[in-house]
Every structure is written in structure tokens, then in C-alpha cells.
DOKEMAR-955253 format. One line per 5 residues: their letters; for each residue y, z, x of C-alpha. Coordinates in pm, 1 decimal, always signed. Example, Ala and Ser with C-alpha at 12.3 -4.5 7.8 and 13.67 -1.06 7.14 Angstrom:
// DOKEMAR-955253
as> -450.0/+780.0/+1230.0 | -106.0/+714.0/+1367.0
***
This chain:
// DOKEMAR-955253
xxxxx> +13006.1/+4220.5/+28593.4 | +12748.4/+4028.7/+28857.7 | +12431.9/+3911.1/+28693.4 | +12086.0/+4116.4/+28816.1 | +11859.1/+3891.8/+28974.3
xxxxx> +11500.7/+3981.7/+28975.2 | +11226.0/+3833.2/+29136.2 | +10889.3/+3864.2/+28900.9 | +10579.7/+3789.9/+29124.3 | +10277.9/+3755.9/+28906.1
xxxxx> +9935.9/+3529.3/+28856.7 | +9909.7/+3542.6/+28469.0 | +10057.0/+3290.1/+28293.5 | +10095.3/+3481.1/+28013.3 | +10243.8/+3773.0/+28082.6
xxxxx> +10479.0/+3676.8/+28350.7 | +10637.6/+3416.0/+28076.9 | +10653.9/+3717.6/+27760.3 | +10851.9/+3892.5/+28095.1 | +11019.6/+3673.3/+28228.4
xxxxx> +11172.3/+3614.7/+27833.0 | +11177.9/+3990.5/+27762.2 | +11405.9/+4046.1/+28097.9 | +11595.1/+3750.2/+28049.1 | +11676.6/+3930.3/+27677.3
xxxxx> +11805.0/+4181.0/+27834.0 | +12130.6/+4000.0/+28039.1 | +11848.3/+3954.0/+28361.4 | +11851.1/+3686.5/+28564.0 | +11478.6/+3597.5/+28632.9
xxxxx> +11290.1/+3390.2/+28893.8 | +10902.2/+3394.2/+28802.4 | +10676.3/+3298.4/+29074.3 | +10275.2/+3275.5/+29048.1 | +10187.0/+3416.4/+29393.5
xxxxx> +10257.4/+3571.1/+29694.8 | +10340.7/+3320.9/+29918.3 | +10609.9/+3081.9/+29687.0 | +10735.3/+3461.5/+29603.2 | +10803.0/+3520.8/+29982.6
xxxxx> +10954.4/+3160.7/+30008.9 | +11198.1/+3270.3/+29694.0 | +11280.3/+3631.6/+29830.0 | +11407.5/+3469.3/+30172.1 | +11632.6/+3208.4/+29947.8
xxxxx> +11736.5/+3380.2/+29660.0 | +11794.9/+3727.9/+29775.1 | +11718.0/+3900.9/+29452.0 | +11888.9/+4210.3/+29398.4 | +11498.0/+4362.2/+29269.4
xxxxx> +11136.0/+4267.4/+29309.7 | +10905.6/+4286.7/+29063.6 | +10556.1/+4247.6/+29202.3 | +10216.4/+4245.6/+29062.5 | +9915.2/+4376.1/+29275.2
xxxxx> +9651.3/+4125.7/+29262.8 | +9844.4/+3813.2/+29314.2 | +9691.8/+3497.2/+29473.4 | +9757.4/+3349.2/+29873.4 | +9917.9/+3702.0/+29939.3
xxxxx> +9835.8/+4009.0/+29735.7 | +10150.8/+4187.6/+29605.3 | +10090.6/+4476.2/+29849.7 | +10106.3/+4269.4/+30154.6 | +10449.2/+4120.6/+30048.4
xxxxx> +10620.3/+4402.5/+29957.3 | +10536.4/+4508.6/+30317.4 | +10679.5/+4161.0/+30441.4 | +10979.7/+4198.6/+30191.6 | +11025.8/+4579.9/+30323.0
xxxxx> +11044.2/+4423.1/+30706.7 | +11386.1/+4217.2/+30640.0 | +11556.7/+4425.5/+30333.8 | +11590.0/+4720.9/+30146.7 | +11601.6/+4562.1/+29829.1
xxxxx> +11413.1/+4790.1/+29544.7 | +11072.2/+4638.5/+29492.3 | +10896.9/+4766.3/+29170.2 | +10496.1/+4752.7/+29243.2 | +10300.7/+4633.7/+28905.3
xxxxx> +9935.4/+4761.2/+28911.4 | +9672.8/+4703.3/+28627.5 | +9486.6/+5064.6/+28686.1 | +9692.9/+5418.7/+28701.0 | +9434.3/+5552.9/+28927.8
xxxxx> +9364.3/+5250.5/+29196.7 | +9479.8/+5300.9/+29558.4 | +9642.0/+4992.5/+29506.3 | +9949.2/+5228.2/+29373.8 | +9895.9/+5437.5/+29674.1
xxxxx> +9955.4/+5129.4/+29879.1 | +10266.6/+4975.3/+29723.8 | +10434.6/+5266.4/+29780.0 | +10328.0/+5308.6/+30172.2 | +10428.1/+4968.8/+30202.6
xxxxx> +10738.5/+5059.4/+30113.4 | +10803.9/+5036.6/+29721.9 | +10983.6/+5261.0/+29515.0 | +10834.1/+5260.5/+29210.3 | +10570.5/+5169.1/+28993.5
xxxxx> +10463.7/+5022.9/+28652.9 | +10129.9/+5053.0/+28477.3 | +10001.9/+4762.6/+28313.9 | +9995.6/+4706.0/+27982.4 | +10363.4/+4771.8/+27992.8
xxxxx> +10580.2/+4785.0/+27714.6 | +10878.6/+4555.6/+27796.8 | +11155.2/+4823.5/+27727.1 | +10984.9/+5092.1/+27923.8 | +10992.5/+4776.7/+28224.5
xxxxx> +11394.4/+4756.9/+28136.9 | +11434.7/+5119.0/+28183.3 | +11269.7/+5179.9/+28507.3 | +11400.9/+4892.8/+28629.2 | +11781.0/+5037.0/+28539.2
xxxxx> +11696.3/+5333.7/+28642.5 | +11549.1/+5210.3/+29042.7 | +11932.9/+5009.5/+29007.6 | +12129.8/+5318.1/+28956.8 | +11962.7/+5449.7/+29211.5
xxxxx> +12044.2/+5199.4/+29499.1 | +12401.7/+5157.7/+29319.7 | +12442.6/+5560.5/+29386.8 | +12269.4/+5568.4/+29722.0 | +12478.7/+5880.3/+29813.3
xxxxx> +12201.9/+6031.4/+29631.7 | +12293.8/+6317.9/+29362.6 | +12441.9/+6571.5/+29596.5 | +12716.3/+6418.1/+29850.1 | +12825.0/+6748.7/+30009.0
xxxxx> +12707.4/+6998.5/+30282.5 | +12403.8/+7230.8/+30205.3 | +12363.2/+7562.3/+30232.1 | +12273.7/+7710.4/+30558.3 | +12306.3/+7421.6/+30737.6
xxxxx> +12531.2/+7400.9/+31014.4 | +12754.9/+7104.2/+30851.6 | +13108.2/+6911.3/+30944.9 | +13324.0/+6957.1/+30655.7 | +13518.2/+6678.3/+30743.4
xxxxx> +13270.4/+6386.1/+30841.9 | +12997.1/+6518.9/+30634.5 | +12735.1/+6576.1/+30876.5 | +12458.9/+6821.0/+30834.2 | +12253.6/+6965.0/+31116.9
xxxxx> +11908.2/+7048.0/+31115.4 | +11777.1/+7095.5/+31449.1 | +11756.2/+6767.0/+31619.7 | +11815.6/+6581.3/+31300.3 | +12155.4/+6466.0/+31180.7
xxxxx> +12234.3/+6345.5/+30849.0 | +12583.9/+6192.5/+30797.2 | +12617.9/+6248.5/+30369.5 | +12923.8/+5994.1/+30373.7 | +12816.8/+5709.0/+30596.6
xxxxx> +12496.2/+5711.8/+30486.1 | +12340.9/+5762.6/+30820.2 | +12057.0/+5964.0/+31015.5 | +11988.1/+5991.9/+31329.0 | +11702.8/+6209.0/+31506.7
xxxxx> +11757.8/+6323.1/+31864.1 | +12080.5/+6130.6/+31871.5 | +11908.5/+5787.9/+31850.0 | +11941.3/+5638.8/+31462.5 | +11675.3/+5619.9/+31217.6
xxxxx> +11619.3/+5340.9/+30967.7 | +11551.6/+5504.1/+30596.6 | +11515.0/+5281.1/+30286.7 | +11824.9/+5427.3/+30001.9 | +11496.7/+5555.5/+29795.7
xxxxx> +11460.6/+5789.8/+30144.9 | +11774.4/+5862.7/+30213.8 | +11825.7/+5963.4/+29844.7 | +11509.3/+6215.9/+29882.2 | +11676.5/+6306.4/+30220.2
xxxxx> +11977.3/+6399.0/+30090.5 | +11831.8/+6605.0/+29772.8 | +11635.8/+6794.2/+30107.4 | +11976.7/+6802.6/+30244.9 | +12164.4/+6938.6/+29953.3
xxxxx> +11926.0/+7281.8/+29958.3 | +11785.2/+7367.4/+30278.8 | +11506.2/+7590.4/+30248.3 | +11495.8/+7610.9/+29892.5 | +11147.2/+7470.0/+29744.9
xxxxx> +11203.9/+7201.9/+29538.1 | +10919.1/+7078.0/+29307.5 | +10787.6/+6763.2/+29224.6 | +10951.2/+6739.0/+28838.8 | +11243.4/+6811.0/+29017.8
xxxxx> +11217.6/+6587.0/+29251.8 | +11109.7/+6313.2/+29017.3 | +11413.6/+6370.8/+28811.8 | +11716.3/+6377.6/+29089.5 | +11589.3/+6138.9/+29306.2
xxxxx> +11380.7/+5877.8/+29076.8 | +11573.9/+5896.6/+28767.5 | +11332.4/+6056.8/+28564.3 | +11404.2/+6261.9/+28226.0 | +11027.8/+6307.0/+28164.9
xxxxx> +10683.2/+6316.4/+28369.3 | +10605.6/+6083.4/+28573.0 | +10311.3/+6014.3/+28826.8 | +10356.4/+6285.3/+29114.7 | +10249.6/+6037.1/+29381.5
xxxxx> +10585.3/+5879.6/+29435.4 | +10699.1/+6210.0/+29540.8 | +10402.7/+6248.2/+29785.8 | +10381.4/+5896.0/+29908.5 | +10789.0/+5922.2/+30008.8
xxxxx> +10743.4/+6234.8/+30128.6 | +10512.9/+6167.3/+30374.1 | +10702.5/+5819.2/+30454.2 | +11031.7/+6029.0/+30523.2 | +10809.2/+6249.0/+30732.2
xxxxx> +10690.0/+5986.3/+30987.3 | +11102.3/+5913.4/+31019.4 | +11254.4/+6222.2/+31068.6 | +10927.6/+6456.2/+31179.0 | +10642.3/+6561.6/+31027.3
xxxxx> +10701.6/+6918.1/+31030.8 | +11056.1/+6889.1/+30942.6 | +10945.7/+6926.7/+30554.3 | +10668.4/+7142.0/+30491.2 | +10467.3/+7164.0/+30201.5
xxxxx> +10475.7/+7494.4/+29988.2 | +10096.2/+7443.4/+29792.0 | +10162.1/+7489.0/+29435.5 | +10498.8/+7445.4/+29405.5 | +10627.4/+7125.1/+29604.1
xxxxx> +10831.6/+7076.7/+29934.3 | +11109.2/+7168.3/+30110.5 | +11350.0/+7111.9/+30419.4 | +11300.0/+7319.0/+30731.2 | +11660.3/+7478.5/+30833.2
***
């Protein structure tokens, strides 16, 4: 089995070396850079197959390189923020991460999100392959209909008005969940759970955040917002 590579962008000496040992414990392959910039450099030769990347990093903050890293790949980037309740969190994820982790962070509960943002990408076909329910779907090629969005469940495409629309597998994954059960209002937990990973609370925001991403993609009033209970896909 291939090696995970991870890229681990972050300023303190300290912690990114108690990391970069606590990953490397668990079968990780690590490359540790100290800011932005030499993290960019290392993204464009390494590849990594996951970005780890702290906020407040030096010569480019963490925010503005997971938007660079987002430009040319879909690789999962992680977003590591030192307050629960900054906007910096808000940020990462419009820039395009799929995750978060609150620091201090214990370095199992790191591991785990970290597996779980790899399952995720490794099952990009999201939870639910098939056609939903009252949609007007091709058995055979997989292809649901929703107006004048298309969303091809085996080739992992979507296309809006016939021309094709580019969705991170985070997206496409919340897409497809939409997909599965149009109509149906699916709530936050839920959403947290199928399309994150999740088998207990976590921050609501990555739902929202993606949500509204996926909305700018495919329409904004193609999901609509059901106040009090979460969000669901227009038939």
C-alpha cells in the first residue's frame, strides 16, 4: 500500500516538529515547511496527497495558499486555526478547504480527521452512487436531472446548462448526498456525518461554508435553505 504524503505548513518550531513525529508515527510520510511561500514551492514539487496548513504562517498566510493550492489541484487541504471562533476558519474553507482543526490539537484526533478527509477523496462517489428519488435519472449512465443541472453519479461529472462545472470531490460528495434525496431536508448532523465523515458533532460551518460554495457552481437557488432544520435540493 502507497505511502500518504502530507504537506505540514506551519511557523512554530515546536509544534510542527511534535507533528511532524506524531504523523510520521503513524505510517505518514511528512514534509514540514515553516511558511507559506517554501510550502507553495513544495506543493508544486512534491504533490502531496494532503495539506496540512496553519493560519498565521509567515511570507504567505495559510489562507492565501490554500487558495493558490485550490487553483491547480483538488488535493484535500486541512486548515489549522488557533481560535474556534476567528473568521480565519470561515476563510479556509471559502478558499477552498475541507476541513478544519482547532489548535491545541491532540495528535490522534489530527490522525483521525485526517483519515477520515482520505476516505473521503478515496470514495469520491460520495455515499449514495445511484439515482434519487423524483428525479428524472438514466438508469444506465447514471445521470440525474434537475432542471438545467446534470449530475453524472458514475463519471463523476456536472454540468449546468450543458456546459461542465468544476466541483472539488468534498462538493461533489455534498452534491451527490443532495442528489441521492431530492427534496427531502437534510440537516446539518446529517450532513456532517455522510459527507464529512463524522460520528459525532462537529462545527456546523463546514456545512454552511460548502453549501454556499456549491451554490455559486450549480445556482444559488438550486438548494434552498429550510431555517431550523438544514438544506435541501430543489427537484
Amino acid at each position: 500500500m502507497a505511502e500518504t504524503h502530507v504537506l505540514f505548513v506551519e511557523d512554530d518550531d515546536v509544534i510542527r516538529e511534535a507533528t511532524t513525529l506524531a504523523l510520521e508515527r503513524d505510517g505518514f510520510v511528512v514534509t514540514a515547511m515553516p511558511d507559506g511561500l517554501s510550502g507553495l514551492e513544495s506543493f508544486r514539487a512534491d504533490r502531496p496527497d494532503i495539506a496540512l496548513l496553519d493560519v498565521m504562517v509567515p511570507g504567505m498566510d495559510g489562507v492565501s495558499l490554500c487558495r493558490r493550492i485550490r487553483d491547480e489541484s483538488t488535493v484535500p487541504v486541512i486548515m489549522l486555526s488557533a481560535r474556534a471562533d476567528s473568521i480565519d476558519v470561515v476563510l479556509g474553507l471559502e478558499a477552498g478547504a475541507d476541513d478544519y482543526v482547532t489548535k491545541p490539537f491532540d495528535g490522534s484526533v489530527l490522525v483521525a480527521r485526517i483519515r477520515a478527509v482520505l476516505r473521503r477523496f478515496g470514495h469520491a462517489g460520495g455515499p449514495n452512487g445511484g439515482g434519487g428519488a423524483g428525479s428524472d435519472a438514466d438508469g444506465e449512465r447514471g445521470v440525474l436531472t434537475f432542471g438545467e443541472l446534470e449530475v453524472d453519479t458514475e463519471g463523476m461529472e456536472v454540468r449546468k446548462a450543458g456546459a461542465p462545472v468544476a466541483l472539488t470531490p468534498t462538493e461533489m460528495r455534498l452534491l451527490l448526498e443532495f442528489s441521492s434525496a431530492p427534496g427531502t431536508v437534510l440537516s446539518r448532523d446529517r450532513l456532517l456525518e455522510r459527507v464529512w465523515d463524522y460520528d459525532w458533532g462537529g462545527d456546523t460551518r463546514v456545512v454552511d461554508v460548502h453549501v454556499q460554495r456549491l451554490r455559486t457552481k450549480i445556482g444559488q437557488d438550486r438548494i434552498e435553505t429550510v431555517r431550523g432544520f438544514g438544506y435541501k435540493l430543489k427537484a
